[in-house]
N, C-alpha and C positions, 0 to 999 in steps of 0.2 A: 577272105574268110570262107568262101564257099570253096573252094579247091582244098584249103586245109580240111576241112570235114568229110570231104570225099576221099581224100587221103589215109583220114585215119579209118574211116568205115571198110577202106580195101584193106589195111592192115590189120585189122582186126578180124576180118576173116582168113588171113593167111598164114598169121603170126604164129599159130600153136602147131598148125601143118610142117612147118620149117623148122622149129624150133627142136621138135623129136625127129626129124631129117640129120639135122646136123649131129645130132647129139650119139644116132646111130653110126653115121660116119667117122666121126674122127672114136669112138670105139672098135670100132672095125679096125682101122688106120695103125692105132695104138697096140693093136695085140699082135700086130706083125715087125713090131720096131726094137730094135738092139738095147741094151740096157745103156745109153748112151745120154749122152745133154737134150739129143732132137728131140728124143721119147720124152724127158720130162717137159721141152714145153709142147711137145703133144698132148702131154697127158693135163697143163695148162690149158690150154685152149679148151680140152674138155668139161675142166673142172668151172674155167668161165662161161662154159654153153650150162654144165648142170647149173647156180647160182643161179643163172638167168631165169632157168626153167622152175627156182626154186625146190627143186629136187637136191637138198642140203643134206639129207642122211649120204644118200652115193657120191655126191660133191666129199664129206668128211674121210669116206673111205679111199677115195682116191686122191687126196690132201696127205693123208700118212704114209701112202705110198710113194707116192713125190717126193715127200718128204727125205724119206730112209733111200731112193737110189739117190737123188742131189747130196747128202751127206756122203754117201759110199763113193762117187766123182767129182768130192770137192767143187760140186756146182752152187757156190754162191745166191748167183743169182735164181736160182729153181728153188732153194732152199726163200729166200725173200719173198718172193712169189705166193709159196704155199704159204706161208705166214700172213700175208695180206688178204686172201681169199679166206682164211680159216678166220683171222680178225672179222673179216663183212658176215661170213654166216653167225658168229658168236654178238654181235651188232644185232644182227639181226632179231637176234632169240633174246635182245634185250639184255644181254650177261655183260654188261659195261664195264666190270674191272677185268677179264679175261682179252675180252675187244682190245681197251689200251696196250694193256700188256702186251699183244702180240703185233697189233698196226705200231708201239715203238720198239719192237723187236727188228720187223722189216725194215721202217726207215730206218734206221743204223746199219742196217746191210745195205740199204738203196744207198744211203750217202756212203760207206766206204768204197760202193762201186761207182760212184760220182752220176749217178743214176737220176735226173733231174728229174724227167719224166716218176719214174716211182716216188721219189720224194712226193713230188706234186700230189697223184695219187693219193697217198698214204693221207697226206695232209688234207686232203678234200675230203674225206672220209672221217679223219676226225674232228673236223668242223660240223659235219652233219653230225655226228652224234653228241656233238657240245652243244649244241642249239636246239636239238631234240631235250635235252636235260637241262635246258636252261641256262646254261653259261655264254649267251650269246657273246662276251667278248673274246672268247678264247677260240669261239666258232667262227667267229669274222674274221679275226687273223690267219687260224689257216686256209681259210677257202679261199678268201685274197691271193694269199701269197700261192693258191695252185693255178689261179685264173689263169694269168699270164702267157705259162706254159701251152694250158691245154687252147689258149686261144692261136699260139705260133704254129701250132700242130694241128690244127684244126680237130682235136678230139673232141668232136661231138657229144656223145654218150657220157663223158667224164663235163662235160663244159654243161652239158642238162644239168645234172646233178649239182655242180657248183654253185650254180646260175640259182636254182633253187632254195640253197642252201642259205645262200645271204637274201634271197626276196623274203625267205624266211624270219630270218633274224630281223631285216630290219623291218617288218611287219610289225611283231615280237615288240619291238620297241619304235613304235608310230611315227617311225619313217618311211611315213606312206610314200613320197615319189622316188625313194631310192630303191622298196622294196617292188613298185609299178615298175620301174626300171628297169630290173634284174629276172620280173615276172614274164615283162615283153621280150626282154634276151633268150630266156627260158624258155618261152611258145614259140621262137623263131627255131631254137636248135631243134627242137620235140617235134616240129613239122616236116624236117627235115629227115630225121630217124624213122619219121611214119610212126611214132609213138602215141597210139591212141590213149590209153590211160595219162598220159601223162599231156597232153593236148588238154584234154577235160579239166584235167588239173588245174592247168596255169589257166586255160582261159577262164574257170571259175573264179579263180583267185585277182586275174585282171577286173573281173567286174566286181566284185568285192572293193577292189580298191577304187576304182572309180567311183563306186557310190559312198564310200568314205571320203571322198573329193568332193561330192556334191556335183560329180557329171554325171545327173541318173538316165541323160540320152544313151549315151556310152556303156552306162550300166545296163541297162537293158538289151541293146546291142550284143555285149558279148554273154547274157546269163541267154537272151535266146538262141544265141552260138552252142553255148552248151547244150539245149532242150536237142538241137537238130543232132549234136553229137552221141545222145542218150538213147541205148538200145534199152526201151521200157520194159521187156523180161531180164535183162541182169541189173539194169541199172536203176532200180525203184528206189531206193534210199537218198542217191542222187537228187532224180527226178523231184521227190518229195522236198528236197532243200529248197531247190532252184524255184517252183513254182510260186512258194507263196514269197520270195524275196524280189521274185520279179510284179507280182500284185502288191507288193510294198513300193518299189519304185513309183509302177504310177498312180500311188495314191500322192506322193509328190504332187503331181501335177493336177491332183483333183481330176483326172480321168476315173471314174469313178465305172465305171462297164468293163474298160479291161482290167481294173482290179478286181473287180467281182470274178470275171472271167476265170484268170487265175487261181483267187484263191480260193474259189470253192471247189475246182480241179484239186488244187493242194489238201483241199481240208478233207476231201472223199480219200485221196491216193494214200494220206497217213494214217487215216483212219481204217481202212484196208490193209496197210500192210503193218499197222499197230509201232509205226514209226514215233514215238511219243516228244522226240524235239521236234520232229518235222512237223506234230500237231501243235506242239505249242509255239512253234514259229507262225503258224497257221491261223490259228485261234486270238493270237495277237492282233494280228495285221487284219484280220477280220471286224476282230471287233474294234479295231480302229475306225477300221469304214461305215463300220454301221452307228457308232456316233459319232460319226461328222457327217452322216446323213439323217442323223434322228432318228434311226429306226433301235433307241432305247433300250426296248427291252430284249430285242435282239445280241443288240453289244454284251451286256448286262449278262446274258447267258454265255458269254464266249469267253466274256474276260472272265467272268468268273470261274469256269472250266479251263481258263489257263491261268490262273491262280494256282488251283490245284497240282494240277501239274508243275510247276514250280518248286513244289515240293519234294518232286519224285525228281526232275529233269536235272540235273545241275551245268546251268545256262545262266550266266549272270546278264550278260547283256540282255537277254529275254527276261529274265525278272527281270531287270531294269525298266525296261519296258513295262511289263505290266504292271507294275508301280505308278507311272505316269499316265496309265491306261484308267488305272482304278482312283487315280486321284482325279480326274476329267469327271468321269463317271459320276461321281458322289458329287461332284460341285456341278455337273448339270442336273443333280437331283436337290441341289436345296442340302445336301448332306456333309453341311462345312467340317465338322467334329473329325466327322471318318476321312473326308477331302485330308485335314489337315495328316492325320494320321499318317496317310499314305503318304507325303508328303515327306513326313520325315522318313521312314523306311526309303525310302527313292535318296534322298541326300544322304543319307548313311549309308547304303550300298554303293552311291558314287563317289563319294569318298573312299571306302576302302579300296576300293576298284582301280583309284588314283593311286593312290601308295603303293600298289601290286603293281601297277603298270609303269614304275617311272622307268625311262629310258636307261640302259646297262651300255649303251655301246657309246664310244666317244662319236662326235659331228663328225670330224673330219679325219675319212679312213682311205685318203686316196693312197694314201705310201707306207706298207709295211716295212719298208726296207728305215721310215725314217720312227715308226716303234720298236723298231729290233736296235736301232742308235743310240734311243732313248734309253732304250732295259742296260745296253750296254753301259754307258756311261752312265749312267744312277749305279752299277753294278762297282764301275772304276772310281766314282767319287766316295766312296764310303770309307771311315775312319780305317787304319791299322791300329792293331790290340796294341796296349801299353806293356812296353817292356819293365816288369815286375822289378828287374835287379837296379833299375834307376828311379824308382820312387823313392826318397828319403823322405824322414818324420817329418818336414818342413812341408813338403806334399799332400802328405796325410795330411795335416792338419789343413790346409790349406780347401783340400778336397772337404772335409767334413763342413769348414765353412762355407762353401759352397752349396751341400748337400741343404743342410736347414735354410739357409735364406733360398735355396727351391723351394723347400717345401712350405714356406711361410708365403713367400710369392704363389705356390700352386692355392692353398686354404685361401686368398685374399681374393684371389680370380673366383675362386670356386663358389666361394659367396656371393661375390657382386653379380654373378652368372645365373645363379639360384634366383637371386632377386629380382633379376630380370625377367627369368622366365616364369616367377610368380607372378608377375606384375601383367607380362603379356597373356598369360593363363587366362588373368579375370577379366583385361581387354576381348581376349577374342570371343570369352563365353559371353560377354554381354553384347557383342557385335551378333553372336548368332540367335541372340535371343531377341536383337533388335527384325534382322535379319527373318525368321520366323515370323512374327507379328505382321511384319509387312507382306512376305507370303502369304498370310494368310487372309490378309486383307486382301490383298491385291486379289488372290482365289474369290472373294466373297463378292468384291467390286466385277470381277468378269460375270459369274453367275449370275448376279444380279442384269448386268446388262443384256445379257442372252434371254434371261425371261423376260424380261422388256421388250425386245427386239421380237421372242414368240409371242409375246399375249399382245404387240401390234398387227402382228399379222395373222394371229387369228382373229382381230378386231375387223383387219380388213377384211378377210374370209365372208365374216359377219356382215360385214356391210354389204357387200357383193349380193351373198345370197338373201337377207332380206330384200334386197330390189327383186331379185328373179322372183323372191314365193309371193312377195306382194303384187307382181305384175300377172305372174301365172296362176295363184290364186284367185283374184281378180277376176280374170277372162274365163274361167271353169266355171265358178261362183256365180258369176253375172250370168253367164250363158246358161248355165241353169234353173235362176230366179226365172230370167224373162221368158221362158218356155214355160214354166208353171204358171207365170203373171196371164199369160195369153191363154193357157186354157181357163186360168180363173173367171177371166173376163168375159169368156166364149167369143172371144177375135178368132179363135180357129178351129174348125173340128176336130172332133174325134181321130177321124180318121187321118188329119193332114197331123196329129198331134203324132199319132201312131206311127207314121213315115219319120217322126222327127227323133223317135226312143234312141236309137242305134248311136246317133251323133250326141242328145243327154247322158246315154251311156256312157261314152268315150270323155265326154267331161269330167263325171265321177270318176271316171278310173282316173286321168291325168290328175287330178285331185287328192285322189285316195293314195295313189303311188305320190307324190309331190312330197305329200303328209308322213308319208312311210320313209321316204329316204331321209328327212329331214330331221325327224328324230331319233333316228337310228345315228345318223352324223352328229347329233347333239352327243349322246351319250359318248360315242367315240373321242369326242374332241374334251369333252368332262374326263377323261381317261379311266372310265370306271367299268367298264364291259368286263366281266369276269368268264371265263368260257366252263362252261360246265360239261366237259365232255363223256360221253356214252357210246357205246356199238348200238346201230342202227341202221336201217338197209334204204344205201343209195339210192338203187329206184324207184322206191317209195315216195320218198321227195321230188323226183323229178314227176313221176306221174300226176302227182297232186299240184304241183304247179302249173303243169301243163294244162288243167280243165282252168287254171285263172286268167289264161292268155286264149282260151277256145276262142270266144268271140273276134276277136283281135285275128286271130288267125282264118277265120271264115270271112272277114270281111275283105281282109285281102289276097285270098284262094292261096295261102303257102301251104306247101307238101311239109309235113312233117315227117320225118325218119326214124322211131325209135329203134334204137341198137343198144338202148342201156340194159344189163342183165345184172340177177340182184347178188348185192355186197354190201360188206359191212364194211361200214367203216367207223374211224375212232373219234370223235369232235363233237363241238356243241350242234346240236339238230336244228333249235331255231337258226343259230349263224346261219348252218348249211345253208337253211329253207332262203334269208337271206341273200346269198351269195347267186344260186339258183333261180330265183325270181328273178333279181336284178339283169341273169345275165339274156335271160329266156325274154323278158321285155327288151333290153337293147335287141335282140337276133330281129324279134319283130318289127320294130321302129324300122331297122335299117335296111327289114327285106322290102321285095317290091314285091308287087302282083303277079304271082305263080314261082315267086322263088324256094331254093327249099328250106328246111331248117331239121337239121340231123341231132340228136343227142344222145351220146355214149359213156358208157365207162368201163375201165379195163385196170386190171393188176399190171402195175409194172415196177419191178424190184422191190417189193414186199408192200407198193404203196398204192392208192385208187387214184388213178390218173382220171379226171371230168375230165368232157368235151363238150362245148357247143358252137356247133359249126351253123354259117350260114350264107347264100349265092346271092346275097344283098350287095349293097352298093361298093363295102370296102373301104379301109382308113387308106386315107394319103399318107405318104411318107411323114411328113411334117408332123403331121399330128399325132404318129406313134408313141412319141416320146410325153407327151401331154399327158396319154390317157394315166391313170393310177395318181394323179398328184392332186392337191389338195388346191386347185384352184380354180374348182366349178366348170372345168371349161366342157363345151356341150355343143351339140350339133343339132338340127332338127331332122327328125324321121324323112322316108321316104312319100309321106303323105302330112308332112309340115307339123310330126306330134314336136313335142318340146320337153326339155328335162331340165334338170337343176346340176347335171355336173357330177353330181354329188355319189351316184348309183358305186361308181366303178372304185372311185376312193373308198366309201364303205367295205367295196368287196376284198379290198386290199386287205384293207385291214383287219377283218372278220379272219379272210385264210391266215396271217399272219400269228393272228391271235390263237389259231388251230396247230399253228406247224406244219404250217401249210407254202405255198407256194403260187403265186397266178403268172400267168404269162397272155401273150396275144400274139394269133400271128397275120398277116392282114394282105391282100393284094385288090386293089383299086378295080372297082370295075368285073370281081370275080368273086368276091367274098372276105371273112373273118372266120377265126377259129378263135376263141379262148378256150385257155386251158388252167385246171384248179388240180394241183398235187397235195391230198391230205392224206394226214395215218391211217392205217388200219388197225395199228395196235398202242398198247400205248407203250410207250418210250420215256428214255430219264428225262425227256425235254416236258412232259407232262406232271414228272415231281413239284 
């Protein structure tokens, strides 16, 4: 695989160099040459460098000139010649009864010159353009019948093209391993040629069928084949294909990071280059992932932005898709009505989709030679006409009697046939209506267990962290009384009371914050947060945070850094303040004594990128993956403070609810940085 890419990437820088090289030489060549047979296939050779180079108006002129000296030297086969190149550019330009007319002009001169080779040709030619218009059997016959040939001769360039032509067809009509077959034949001759475009080609079309196999190893394999093959200044429409089909693969696998990976690569690159299939291939597979991660109201906005688009796009198998995208959607919302709806739009689109798609090619096409036997003999077995001067009235008569007991036998058929398919009519409508019912049960019976399976585990959630606020409440609460209790009693002085504020302080706050995250998490998980968003200036917020962590911050002598300079940004302000607190108390917990703690913010690509950095202790590996997820999990400070878990889930879901973005990046022993990407303006995601 790697050698083929390197292949194609030296030929596609040399290819266009060469290609006006030749094209200059044999004009040169040709304007020195005798009005003779050599000149016209000089002036062949030429006319196959112009085609090549797609330069079809001077290919034309030089086609009629060939023309008119092979006709004036009785040259045959220069007259055939120019016939079959003038058929490929008029192919070309899509003018399909001109094309025929001239490709069976040639073959009748290649066969009277017993011209195998041409034949061959000709016929490979018009199998691509019968499978291009849809007649794949009349495309499969000829290309077959050229294989053969161009495979004795080893003709390459002609064996690409064939090779194609039937992965095509049988593509065309879902014979995926004959059309894999002819696809792998096709990327062997293409590598060979040094044929970059046509490399891209087959191997995208290999991984296509492999994930129509259900081998999405293999599929991914050859679609990141393609990525290395994709030069990303010509090839963005490509590239845009490829990306979100390979973030569809591993969502297969519930690799859930390299699909992300992917497709938000894909969802930016369509979105940029206003590819609007490659966006709704995009927006699908997106918001696939984000409901089978829960992230709801995510999906919700993606499917439903490729809803839209489905309108505009004309991509059934992607409608398709979002059909069963939207039917998920509403039955993990409790929305069985509209569930069912979509439902039926999804079965009546695959249905018709069935009926378009049934297979046009027979199973078994190893031997043309033994459907040319076939045509033959069905040709020889057919009646001869009756000879009119030996009918007598005994005949007639005889015939007429015949004629009515037909047509009395056809009316008896035609009846009981009627009745039958009335009969099976009202069968099958009440099979589909059984059929339905039970869809949609069955839809109601999964929803239902899904919100069972949630509201267990936000029971657990609940259990969890009641122990933690009952335990940390407790020890804050307690150690508060008994410091009031002591001075109430006067067990201690004044003054011994006075050394002791600092440490009652630090109680209240673990306290106050415990109380803060906890209801801020209630609301979230009630799913009723509504963000009210406004322009207001980021360093505002941070500055006013910062005098609520002073203390905290002089007790364990950390430098703080301010770098933040003021911006506006687009989101709910409390959230912010939220997000902001939460993130400025973890920096503190986790510094030590004289570490620093920096906080910045900066424009990047129209958006306010936070930062808060700090030379604290650092996440282990392991636990990267933990942080942001709803399962309390929590560590104690660098001076044994303690939390509920709960901070950093909040702040997910706060940014999310903003349109927003958080990320972490963390090294043991050196520090943390998180990071919060929200608008600055507002955007349709705020309609």
């Amino acid at each position: 695989m790697k050698r083929l890419i390197a292949l194609a990437a030296l030929f596609a820088a040399l290819s266009g160099h060469s290609q006006t090289k030749e094209i200059d030489s044999i004009a040169i060549q040709l304007a020195y040459q005798k009005q003779d047979s050599s000149k016209v296939d000089t002036s062949l050779r030429l006319i196959k460098a112009l085609y090549k180079a797609q330069e079809y108006k001077k290919a034309l002129l030089y086609i009629s000139e060939t023309e008119q000296l092979s006709s004036s030297i009785n040259y045959t086969k220069g007259i055939a010649d120019s016939h079959y190149y003038r058929a490929l550019i008029y192919s070309n330009k899509n003018d399909y009864f001109n094309a025929i007319d001239l490709f069976n002009k040639s073959k009748k001169l290649y066969t009277e010159l017993n011209d195998t080779l041409g034949i061959a040709k000709v016929s490979n030619s018009i199998g691509l353009l019968e499978i291009q218009r849809g007649n794949y059997n009349t495309g499969l016959v000829n290309s077959l019948s050229a294989i053969k040939i161009f495979e004795d001769q080893n003709l390459y360039e002609d064996l690409s093209l064939a090779y194609n032509n039937l992965a095509e067809a049988y593509l065309s009509t879902h014979q995926i391993d004959k059309s894999l077959e002819f696809n792998l034949k096709a990327l062997n001759v293409r590598s060979r040629l040094q044929d970059s475009s046509g490399i891209k080609l087959s191997t995208k079309n290999i991984a296509l069928l492999y994930s129509k196999r259900k081998e999405h190893r293999k599929a991914i394999e050859y679609y990141e084949a393609v990525l290395e093959l994709i030069n990303p200044e010509t090839d963005a429409s490509l590239r845009g294909e490829i990306l979100p089909r390979i973030g569809e693969e591993y969502l297969k696998f519930k690799d859930y990071d390299k699909a992300a990976q992917y497709l938000v690569e894909g969802l930016k690159l369509n979105r940029k280059t206003n590819d609007q299939e490659g966006l709704l291939r995009s927006l699908n597979s997106a918001g696939r992932l984000n409901l089978e991660k829960r992230n709801t109201r995510l999906a919700e906005s993606q499917i439903y932005e490729a809803f839209e688009l489905t309108k505009k796009v004309d991509n059934a198998e992607e409608q398709l898709k979002n059909y069963k995208l939207l039917m998920a959607l509403d039955s993990t919302k409790g929305k069985f009505q509209n569930a069912y709806k979509w439902q039926r739009e999804y079965f009546s689109l695959k249905q018709r989709l069935h009926f378009l798609n049934q297979p046009q090619l027979p199973i078994n096409t190893d031997s043309i030679e033994a459907l040319i036997l076939n045509d033959s003999n069905a040709t020889a077995a057919l009646p001869t006409p009756l000879d009119t001067s030996v009918i007598n009235t005994d005949q007639v008569k005889q015939l007429k009697l015949l004629s009515y007991g037909l047509v009395v036998a056809f009316v008896t058929v035609l009846t009981f046939l009627l009745l039958i398919y009335l009969k099976r009519k009202s069968t099958i409508k009440y099979t589909q209506e059984l059929e339905e019912k039970n869809m949609q049960i069955q839809l109601q019976n999964e929803a239902i267990m899904e919100q069972k399976l949630h509201l267990q585990e936000i029971n657990d959630v609940k259990d969890r962290l009641f122990s933690i606020v009952s335990h940390d409440l407790k020890d804050s609460i307690s150690s508060i009384k008994a410091f009031l209790d002591l001075l109430k009693e006067d067990s201690i002085s004044k003054e011994e009371f006075d050394d002791l504020i600092p440490e009652l302080s630090e109680n209240a706050d673990n306290a106050s914050l415990l109380l803060f995250n906890l209801l801020n998490w209630s609301k979230s998980q009630m799913q009723n947060l509504e963000p009210n968003p406004e322009h207001f200036n980021i360093q505002e917020v941070f500055h006013s945070k910062i005098r609520l962590v002073e203390q905290k911050i002089e007790q364990k002598r950390i430098v703080v850094i301010d770098e933040t300079q003021q911006d506006f940004i687009y989101a709910d302000r409390s959230m912010v303040e939220i997000i902001v607190q939460n993130l400025l108390t973890n920096a503190v917990k986790f510094s030590r004594v004289g570490d620093i703690i920096t906080i910045s913010n900066k424009d990047l690509n129209g958006k306010s990128l936070i930062c808060v950095e700090d030379t604290g202790v650092g996440i282990p590996n392991e636990n990267l993956k933990r942080l942001f997820q709803n399962n309390n999990f929590t560590t104690v400070g660098t001076k044994n403070e303690k939390g509920t878990g709960l901070g950093l889930t909040i702040c997910k879901e706060l940014v999310e609810l903003n349109h927003g973005r958080i990320w972490v990046e963390s090294t043991q022993n050196v520090g943390t940085k998180f990071y919060v990407e929200l608008p600055k303006t507002k955007t349709e995601d705020h309609n």
